[in-house]
C-alpha positions as CSV (number, residue, x, y, z in Angstrom):
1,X,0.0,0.0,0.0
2,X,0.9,3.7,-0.8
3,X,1.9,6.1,2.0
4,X,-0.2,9.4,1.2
5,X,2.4,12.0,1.2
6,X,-0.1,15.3,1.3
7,X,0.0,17.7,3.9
8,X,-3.3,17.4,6.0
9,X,-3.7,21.0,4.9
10,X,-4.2,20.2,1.3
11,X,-7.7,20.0,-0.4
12,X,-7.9,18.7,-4.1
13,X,-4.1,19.7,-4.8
14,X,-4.1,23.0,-3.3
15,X,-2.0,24.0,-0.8
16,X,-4.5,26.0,2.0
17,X,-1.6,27.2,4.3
18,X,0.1,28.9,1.3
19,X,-3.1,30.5,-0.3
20,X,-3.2,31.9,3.5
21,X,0.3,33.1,3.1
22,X,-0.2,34.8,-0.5
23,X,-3.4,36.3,0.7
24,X,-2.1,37.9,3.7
25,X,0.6,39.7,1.5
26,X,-1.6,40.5,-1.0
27,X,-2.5,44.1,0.4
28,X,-5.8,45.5,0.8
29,X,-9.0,44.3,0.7
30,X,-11.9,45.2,-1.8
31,X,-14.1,46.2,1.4
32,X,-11.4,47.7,3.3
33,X,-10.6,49.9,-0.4
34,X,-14.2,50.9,-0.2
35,X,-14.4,51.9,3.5
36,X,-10.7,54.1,3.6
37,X,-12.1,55.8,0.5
38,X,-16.0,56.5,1.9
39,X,-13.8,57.7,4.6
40,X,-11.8,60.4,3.0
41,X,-14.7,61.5,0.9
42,X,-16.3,62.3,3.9
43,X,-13.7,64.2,5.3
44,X,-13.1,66.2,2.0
45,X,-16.8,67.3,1.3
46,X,-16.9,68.6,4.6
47,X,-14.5,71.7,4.0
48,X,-16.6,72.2,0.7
């Protein structure tokens, strides 16, 4: 019989704990683009 040689964190050949990784570095979010800018629009209508 064949040892299985996947990481438990693995799901259909993709490697979860590194998707985590990428994700994490990949910068902001769409929401949290949305939110910062709602934010300073607010800020800069009220001088106007």
């Amino acid at each position: 019989m064949q040892e299985n040689t996947w990481s438990t964190k693995q799901y259909s050949n993709t490697n979860v704990e590194e998707v985590k990784r990428l994700n994490a570095n990949s910068g902001m979010s769409y929401n949290e683009v949305m939110a910062l800018l709602a934010k300073n629009y607010q800020k800069s209508s009220k001088y106007k």
